[in-house]
C-alpha positions in Angstrom: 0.0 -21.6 -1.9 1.5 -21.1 -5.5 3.5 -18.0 -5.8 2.9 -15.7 -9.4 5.8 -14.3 -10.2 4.5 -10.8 -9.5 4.5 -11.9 -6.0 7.7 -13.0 -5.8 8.9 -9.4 -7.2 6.6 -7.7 -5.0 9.6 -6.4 -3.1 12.4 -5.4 -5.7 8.7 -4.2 -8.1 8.1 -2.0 -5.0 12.0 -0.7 -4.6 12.1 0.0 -8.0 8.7 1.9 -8.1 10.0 3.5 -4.5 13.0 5.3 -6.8 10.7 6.5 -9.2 8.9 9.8 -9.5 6.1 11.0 -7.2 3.2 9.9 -10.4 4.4 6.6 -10.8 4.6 6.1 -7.2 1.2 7.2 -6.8 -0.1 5.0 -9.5 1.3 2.0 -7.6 -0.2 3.1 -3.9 -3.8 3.5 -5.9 -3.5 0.1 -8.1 -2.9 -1.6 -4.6 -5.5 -0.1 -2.5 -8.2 -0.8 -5.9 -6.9 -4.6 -5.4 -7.5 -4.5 -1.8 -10.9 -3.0 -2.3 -11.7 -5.3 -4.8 -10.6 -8.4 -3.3 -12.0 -7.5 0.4 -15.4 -5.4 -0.5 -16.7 -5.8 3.3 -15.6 -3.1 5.6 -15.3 -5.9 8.5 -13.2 -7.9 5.7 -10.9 -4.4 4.8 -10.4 -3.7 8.5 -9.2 -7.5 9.0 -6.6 -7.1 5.4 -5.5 -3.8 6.9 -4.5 -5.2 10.3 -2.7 -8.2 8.2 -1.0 -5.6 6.2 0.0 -3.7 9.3 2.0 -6.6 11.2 3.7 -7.2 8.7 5.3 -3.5 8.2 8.7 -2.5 9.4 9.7 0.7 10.8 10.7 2.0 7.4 7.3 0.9 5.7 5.2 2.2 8.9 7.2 5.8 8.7 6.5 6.8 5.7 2.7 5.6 5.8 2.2 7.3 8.6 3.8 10.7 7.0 1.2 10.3 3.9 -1.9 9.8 6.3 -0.5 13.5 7.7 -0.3 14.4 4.1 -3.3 13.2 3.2 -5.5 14.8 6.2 -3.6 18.2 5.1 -5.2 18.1 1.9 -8.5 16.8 2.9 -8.9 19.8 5.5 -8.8 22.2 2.4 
């Protein structure tokens, strides 16, 4: 498979956004998941992307994902 460059930046595009402020960083986290939705419009097909996504994580990655779900259920209970 041929490589965009986008995808080979994916990391270091990802730091950089990581450094940024809280907007920016949001903006990133809701262009990804429209791609994903886009790309995978089954719920079967989302589930099977997600659990790609997932085993490929690190500790870091799954940390911090797992402390915006918290966040994210916070808010929703409002």
């Amino acid at each position: 498979m041929i490589k965009s460059s986008i995808e080979k930046l994916a990391d270091t595009i990802g730091f950089e956004i990581g450094t940024s402020d809280d907007v920016t960083q949001a903006l990133l986290i809701n262009g990804l998941c429209k791609g994903i939705n886009n790309s995978v419009p089954q719920k079967r097909d989302l589930d099977i992307q997600l659990c790609y996504i997932a085993e490929k994580l690190d500790e870091k990655s799954e940390r911090v994902l797992i402390g915006l779900v918290e966040f994210i259920k916070l808010k929703n209970e409002k």
